[in-house]
C-alpha positions in Angstrom: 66.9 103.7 81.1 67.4 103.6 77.7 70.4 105.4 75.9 70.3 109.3 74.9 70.8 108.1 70.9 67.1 106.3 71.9 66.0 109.8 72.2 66.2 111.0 68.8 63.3 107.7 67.8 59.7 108.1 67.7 58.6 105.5 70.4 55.2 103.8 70.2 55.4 104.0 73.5 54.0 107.5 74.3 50.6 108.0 75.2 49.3 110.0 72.7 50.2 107.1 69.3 48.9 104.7 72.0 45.6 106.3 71.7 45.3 106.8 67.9 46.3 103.5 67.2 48.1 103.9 64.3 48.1 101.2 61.6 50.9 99.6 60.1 49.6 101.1 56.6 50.3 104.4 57.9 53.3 103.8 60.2 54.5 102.4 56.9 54.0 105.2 54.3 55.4 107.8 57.6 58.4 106.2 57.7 59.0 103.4 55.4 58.2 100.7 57.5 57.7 97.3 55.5 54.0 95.7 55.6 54.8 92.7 57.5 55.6 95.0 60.7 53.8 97.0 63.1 53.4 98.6 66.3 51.0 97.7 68.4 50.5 97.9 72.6 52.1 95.6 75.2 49.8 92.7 76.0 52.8 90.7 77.9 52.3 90.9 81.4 55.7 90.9 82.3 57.0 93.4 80.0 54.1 96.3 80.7 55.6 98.3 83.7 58.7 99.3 81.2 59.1 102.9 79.9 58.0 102.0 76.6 54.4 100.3 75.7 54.3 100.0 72.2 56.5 97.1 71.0 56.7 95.6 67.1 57.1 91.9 65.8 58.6 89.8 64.5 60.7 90.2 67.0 64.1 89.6 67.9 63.8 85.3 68.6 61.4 85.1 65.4 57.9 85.0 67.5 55.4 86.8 65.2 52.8 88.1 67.4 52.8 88.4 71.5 50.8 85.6 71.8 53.6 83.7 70.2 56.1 85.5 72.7 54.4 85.3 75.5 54.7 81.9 76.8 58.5 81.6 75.5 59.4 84.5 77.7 57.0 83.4 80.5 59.3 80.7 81.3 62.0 83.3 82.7 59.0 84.4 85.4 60.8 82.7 88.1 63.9 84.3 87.6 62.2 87.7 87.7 60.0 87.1 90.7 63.4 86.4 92.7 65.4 89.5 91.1 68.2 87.5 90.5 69.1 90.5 88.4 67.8 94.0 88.4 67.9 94.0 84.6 66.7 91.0 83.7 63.4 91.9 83.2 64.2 94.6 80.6 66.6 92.3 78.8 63.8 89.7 78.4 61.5 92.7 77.4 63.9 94.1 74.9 64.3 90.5 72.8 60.8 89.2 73.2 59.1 92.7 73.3 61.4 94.9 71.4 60.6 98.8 71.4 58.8 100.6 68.3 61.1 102.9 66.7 61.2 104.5 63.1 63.9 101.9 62.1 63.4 99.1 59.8 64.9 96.9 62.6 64.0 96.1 66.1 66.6 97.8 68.7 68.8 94.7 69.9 69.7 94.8 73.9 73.1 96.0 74.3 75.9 93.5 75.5 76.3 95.1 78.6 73.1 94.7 79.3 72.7 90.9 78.3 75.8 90.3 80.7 74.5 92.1 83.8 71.3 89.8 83.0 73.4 86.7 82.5 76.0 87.3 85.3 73.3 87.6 87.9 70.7 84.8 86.8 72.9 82.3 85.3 74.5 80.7 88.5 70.7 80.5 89.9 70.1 78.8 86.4 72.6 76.1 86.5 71.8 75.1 90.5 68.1 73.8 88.8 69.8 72.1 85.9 69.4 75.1 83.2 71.5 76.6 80.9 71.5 80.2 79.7 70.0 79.9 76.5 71.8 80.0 73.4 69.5 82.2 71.5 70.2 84.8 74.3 74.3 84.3 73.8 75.4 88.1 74.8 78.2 87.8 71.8 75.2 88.5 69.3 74.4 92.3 71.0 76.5 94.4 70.0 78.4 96.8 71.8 78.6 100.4 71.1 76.1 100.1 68.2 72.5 101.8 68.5 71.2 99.0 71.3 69.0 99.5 74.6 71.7 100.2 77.4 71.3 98.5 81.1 69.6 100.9 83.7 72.2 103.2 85.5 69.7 105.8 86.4 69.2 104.9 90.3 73.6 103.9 90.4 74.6 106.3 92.3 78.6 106.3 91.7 81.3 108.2 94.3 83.4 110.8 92.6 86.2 109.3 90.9 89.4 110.8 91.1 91.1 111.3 87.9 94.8 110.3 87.2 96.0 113.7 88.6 94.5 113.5 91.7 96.0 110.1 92.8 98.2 110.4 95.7 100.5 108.0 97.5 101.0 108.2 101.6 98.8 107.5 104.4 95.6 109.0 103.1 95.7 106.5 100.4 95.9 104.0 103.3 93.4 105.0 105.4 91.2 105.9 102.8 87.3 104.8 104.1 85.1 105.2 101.0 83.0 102.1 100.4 82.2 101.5 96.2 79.0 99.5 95.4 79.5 96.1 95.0 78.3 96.4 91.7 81.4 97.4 90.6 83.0 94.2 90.9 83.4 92.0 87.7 81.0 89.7 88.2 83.8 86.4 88.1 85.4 88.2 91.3 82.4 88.8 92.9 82.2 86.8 96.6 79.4 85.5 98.5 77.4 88.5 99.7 77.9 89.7 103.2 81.7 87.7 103.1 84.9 89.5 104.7 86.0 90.0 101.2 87.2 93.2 99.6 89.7 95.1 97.2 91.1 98.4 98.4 90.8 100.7 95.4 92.3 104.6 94.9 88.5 105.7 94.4 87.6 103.0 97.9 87.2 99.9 99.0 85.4 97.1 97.0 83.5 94.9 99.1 82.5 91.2 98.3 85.1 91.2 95.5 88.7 89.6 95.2 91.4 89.2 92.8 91.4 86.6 90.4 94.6 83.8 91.7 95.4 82.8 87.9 98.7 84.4 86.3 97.3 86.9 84.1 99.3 87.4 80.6 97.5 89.9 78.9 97.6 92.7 81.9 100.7 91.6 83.9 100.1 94.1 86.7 100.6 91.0 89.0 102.7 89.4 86.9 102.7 86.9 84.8 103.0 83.0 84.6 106.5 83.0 83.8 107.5 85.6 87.0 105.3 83.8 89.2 107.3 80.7 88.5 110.2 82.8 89.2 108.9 83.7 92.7 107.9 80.3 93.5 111.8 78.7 93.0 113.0 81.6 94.7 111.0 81.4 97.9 111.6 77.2 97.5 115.2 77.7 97.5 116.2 80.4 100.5 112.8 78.9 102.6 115.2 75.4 102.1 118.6 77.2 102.9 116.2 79.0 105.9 114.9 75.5 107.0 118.8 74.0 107.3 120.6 76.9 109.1 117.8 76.7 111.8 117.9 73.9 112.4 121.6 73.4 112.4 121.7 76.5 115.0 118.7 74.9 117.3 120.8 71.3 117.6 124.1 73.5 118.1 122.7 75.3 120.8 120.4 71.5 122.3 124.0 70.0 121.9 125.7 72.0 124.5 123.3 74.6 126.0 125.3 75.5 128.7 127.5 77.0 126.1 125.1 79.8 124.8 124.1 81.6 128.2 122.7 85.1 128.2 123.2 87.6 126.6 123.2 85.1 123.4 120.7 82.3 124.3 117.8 84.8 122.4 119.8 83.6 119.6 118.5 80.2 119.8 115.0 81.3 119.9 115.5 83.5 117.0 116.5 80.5 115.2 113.1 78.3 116.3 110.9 81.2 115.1 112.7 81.0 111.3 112.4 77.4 111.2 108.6 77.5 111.8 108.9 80.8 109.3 110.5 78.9 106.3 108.5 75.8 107.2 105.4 77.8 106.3 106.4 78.9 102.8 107.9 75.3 102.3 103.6 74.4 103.1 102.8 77.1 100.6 105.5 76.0 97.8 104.5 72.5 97.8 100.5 73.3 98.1 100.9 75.6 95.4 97.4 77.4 95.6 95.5 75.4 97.8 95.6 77.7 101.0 96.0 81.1 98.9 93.1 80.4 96.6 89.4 78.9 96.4 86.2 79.3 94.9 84.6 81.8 96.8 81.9 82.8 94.2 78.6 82.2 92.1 81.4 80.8 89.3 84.0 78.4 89.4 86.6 81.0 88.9 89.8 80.7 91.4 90.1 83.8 93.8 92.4 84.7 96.4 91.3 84.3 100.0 90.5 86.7 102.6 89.6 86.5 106.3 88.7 83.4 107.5 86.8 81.4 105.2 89.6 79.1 104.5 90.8 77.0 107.7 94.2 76.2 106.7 95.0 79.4 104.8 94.2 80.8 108.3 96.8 78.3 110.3 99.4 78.9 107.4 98.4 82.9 108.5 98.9 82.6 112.1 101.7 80.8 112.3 103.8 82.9 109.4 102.5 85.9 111.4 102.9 84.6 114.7 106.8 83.6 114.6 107.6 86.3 112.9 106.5 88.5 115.6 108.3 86.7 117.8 111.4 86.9 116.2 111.2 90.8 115.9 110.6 90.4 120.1 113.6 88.4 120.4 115.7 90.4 118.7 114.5 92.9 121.1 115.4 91.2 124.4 118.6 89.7 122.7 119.5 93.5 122.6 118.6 94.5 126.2 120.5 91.3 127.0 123.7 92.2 126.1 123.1 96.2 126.8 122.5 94.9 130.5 125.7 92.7 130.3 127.6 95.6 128.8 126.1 98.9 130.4 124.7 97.5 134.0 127.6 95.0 134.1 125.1 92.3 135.0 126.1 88.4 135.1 124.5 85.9 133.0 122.8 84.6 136.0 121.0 87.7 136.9 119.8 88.4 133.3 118.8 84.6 133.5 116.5 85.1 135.9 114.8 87.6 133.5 113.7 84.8 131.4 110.3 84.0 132.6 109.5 87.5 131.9 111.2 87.3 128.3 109.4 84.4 127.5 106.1 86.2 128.7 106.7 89.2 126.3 108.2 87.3 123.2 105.3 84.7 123.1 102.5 86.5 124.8 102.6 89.4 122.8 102.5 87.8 119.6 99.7 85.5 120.6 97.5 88.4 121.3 98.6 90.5 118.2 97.5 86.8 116.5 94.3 86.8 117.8 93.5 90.6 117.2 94.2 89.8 113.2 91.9 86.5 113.0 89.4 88.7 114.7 89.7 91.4 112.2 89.9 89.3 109.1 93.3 90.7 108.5 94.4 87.1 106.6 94.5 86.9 103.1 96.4 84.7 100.5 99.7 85.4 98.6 99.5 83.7 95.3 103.1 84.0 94.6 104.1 82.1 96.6 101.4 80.0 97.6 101.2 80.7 101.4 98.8 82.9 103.7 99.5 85.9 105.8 98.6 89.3 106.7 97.9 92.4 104.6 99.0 90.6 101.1 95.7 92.7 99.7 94.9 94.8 103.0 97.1 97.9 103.1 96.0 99.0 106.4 96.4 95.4 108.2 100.1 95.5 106.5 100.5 98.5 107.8 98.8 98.3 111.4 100.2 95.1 112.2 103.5 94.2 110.2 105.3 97.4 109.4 104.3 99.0 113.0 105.9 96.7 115.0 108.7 96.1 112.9 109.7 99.3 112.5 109.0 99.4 116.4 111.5 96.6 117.2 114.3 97.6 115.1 114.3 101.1 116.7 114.1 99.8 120.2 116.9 97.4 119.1 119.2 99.6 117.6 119.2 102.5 120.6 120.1 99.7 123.2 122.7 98.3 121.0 124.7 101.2 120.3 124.6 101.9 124.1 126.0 98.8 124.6 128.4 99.1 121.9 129.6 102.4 123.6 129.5 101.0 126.8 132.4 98.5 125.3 134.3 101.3 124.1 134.9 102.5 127.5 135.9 99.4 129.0 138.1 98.7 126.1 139.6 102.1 127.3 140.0 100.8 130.7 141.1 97.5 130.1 144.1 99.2 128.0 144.9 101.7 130.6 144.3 99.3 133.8 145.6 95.9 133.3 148.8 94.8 132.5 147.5 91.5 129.8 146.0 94.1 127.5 146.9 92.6 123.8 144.9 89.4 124.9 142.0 91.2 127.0 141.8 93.6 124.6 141.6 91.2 121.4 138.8 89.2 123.0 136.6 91.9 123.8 137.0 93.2 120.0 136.1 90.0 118.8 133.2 89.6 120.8 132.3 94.0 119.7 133.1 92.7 115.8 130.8 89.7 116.2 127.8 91.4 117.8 128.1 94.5 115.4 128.0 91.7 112.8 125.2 90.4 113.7 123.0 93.3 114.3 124.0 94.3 110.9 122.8 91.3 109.2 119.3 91.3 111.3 118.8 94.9 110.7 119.6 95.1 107.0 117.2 92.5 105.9 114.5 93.5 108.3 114.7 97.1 107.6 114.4 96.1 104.0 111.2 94.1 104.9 109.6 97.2 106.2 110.6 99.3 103.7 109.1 96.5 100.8 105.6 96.0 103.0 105.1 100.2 103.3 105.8 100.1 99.5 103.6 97.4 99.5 100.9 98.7 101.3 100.8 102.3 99.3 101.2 100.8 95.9 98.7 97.9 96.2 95.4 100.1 95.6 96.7 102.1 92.8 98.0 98.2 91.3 94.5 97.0 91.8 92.9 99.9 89.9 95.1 100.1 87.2 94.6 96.2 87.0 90.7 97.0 86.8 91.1 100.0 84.1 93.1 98.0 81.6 90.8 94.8 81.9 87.4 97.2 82.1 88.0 99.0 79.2 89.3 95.6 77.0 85.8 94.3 75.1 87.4 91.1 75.0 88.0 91.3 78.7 84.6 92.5 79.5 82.6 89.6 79.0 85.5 87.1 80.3 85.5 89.2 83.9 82.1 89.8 83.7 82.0 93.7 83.9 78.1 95.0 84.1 78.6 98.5 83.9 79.5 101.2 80.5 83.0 102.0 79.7 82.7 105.4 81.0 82.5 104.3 84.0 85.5 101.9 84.3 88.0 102.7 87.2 90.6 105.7 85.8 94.0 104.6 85.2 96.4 105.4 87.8 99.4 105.4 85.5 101.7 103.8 88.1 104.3 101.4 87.0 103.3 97.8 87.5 105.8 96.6 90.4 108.9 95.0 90.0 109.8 91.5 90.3 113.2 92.3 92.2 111.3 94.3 94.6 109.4 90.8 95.9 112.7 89.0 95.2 114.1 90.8 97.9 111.0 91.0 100.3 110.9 87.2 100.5 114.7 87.0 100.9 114.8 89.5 103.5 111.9 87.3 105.1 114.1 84.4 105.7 117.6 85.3 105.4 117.9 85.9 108.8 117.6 82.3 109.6 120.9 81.8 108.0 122.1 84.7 110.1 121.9 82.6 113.3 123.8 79.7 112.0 126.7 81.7 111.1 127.1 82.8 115.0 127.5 79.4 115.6 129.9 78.5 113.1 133.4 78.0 115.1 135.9 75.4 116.3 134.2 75.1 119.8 131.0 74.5 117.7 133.3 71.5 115.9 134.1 70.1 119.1 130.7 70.2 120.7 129.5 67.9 118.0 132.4 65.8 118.4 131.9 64.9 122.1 128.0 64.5 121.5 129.0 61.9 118.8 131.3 59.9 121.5 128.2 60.5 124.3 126.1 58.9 121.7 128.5 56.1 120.8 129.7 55.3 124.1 133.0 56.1 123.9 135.6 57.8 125.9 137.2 61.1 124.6 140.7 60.3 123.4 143.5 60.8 126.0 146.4 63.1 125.6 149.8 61.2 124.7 151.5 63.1 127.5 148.8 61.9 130.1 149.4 58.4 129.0 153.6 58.9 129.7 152.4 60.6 133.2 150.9 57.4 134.1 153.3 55.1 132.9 156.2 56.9 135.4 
């Protein structure tokens, strides 16, 4: 319990000076204690089930004798009796009731033990109108001086894995180890028994989250400054996202019968980014209000996780939901046109698909949305503000973003390129058959140069996307712990996070490279470019003169008639 440098002093608390009573005269000429101080046996029932039993005053508060001390420290019964702290009692002990030793000097508490003492009773404190007292203020113990140390002798820690041993891959991932809760700083630390956790190298930290302010001192996950970055960034292309949806949706409302299978998926594509950059437009302006709360004994901001905040959790489902949903109709847009182009079906009979696309492309995501609320999978993104799946849960980023991504694009790719091929060949034909082959021929390249075009421009960015997330997802623990070493081992830091346990024991340093700001640049980018994909498809001069006839339906007017119709009349 107490620390080994404790061993080398002659405690009053063994048996056999208990017995002899010693008195201060001779304690005194042994070893030089002054007159005014002695040892003498533990009469305060709280403090005489402690390892030591001989204790000496004045002690540290200025009490002379134990009658003196005993009612002061009497007051703090309460707080024992409901173990608000497992070393609260020995701290109390240790000021009121210090151990005898051979020093001139009672033995002060260390800090670390005043703060595991303070962290765990304070909050209980305050809910009945007290305040930790000032005479107990933890910035008075010192810190690596000879002091009595918290009690670590029942902790039982898992084996920490030392910077050499830190891998990156799947194992990291699926790693399973659970760390005492203990270990959480005790500002981070979430209502016991919540969904809340921080996946670690050495485990998984339960009831604990990350901290939502910018932190300047460790910028592991960046800084004011880059989060400000972030934030304009996302603004800007969820803006530009926003438009070119919804330009494409009232292209394709204005004359529908214009965009017929194999390119009405298109138009669906473009609702699912609309409701995507409508979501981080929610998250820009709320700044932290869906990403973050108080989810602890202290007032200190932390992200959230699972589904303790209800709109964080709609932001979540719907950013997840949609997006899903576009990688499905990106799917069925490319058996679309491999049916039009390999089968040689008409857009009538792939048409009559459509119940069963629309089954597939918003069934499927509804049940993949449910499956993540019901495994807390939701968690907040505090750069930019918005809520979705896996931000601090690798596996969930893993299991339900990069899988079916990955999935989609693969699926995707295999029947374009057979319908790519499949225009080959008839190009082939149509140049060997037909006698108009400059004009056949020219149309069916530009229709081969737009849809290779477009694939391009989905596929790029959403590759990307799953290349960022599995990044992501492998670098986040290794982030998180390095995050943890550098603020564990700071003194400063220690107090402000609330950190309960010795230096030695702080997480090790992964030494990994804190990420890179171009590397979420590009994943937010890549997130909603593609909505500005599908209004360049519909950019043309049969777009131009769609809009114009819907302007003369609207104003009641007649299209203009040819001059040469007019002349026909007249004769």
């Amino acid at each position: 319990m107490l620390r080994s440098l404790l061993l080398l002093l002659l405690f009053g608390c063994s048996s056999t000076l208990a017995d002899q009573r010693l008195s201060s005269t001779s304690i005194s000429s042994m070893h030089g204690f002054s007159s005014t101080r002695k040892c003498e046996p533990i009469a305060i029932p709280m403090c005489k089930n402690l390892d030591y039993n001989m204790t000496v005053f004045p002690n540290l508060v200025g009490h002379t004798t134990q009658a003196e001390a005993n009612p002061a420290i009497a007051q703090f019964n309460p707080l024992i009796k409901v173990k608000c702290s497992e070393d609260i009692n020995l701290f109390l002990c240790t000021v009121y009731a210090p151990v005898c030793t051979v020093l001139e000097k009672p033995i002060q508490p260390c800090r670390e033990l005043c703060l595991s003492a303070k962290n765990g009773c304070e909050s209980l404190m305050k809910k009945f109108g007290f305040q930790w007292p000032d005479q107990l203020d933890c910035n008075m113990f010192p810190v690596t001086d000879l002091c009595v140390g918290k009690n670590s002798s029942n902790e039982k820690s898992p084996p920490k894995k030392s910077a050499d041993d830190v891998t990156f891959g799947v194992s990291t991932i699926a790693s399973e180890v659970v760390l005492s809760p203990k270990k959480c700083p005790h500002v981070m630390h979430t209502t016991s028994g919540s969904h809340f956790s921080l996946p670690l190298l050495s485990g998984r930290l339960p009831e604990c989250s990350l901290t939502c302010e910018a932190d300047n001192q460790v910028p592991m996950m960046f800084d004011g400054r880059v989060r400000r970055i972030l934030r304009i960034w996302t603004a800007a292309w969820s803006v530009a996202c926003f438009v070119c949806s919804l330009f494409t949706l009232t292209t394709f409302l204005v004359d529908l019968s214009r965009f017929a299978y194999p390119v009405r998926p298109i138009l669906y594509l473009a609702f699912c980014y609309l409701a995507i950059s409508l979501v981080f437009m929610i998250g820009v302006v709320g700044e932290d209000g869906f990403a973050c709360g108080a989810y602890g004994s202290t007032p200190t901001i932390l992200v959230t996780q699972g589904g303790e905040n209800v709109g964080c959790s709609a932001l979540a489902v719907v950013h997840y939901f949609f997006f899903m949903a576009s990688c499905a109709w990106w799917l069925v847009l490319c058996l679309a046109w491999f049916l039009a182009a390999n089968l040689k079906w008409g857009a009538e009979s792939i048409a009559a698909l459509s119940p069963y696309f629309h089954a597939m492309c918003w069934g499927g995501p509804a049940i993949l949305s449910v499956t993540v609320l019901v495994t807390n999978s939701v968690d907040g993104d505090v750069f930019t503000g918005i809520c979705s799946v896996g931000n601090l849960n690798p596996k969930a980023l893993v299991y339900f973003f990069f899988t079916p991504i990955v999935v989609s694009l693969a699926l995707g790719a295999l029947l374009l390129v057979c319908g790519i091929w499949s225009m080959i060949r008839i190009r082939s034909y149509i140049k060997l058959q037909h006698a108009d082959v400059e004009r056949n021929i020219s149309k069916l390249e530009k229709l081969m140069l737009r849809i290779g075009a477009f694939a391009i421009m989905y596929s790029l960015p959403t590759a990307m996307n799953a290349a960022i997330m599995w990044y992501q997802a492998v670098s986040m623990p290794a982030w998180l712990e390095g995050w943890l070493h550098h603020r564990c081992i700071r003194l400063q830091d220690r107090e402000l996070f609330g950190f309960t346990y010795p230096i030695d024991e702080c997480p090790m340093d992964p030494k990994i490279q804190q990420p890179e700001i171009i590397v979420f640049l590009l994943k937010y980018v890549s997130q909603l470019v593609v909505g500005i994909t599908c209004a360049i498809w519909v950019v043309s001069s049969k777009t131009l003169s769609s809009y114009h006839k819907a302007y003369l339906a609207l104003s009641s007017r007649s299209p203009p008639v040819p001059a040469h119709v007019d002349q026909v009349n007249m004769r």
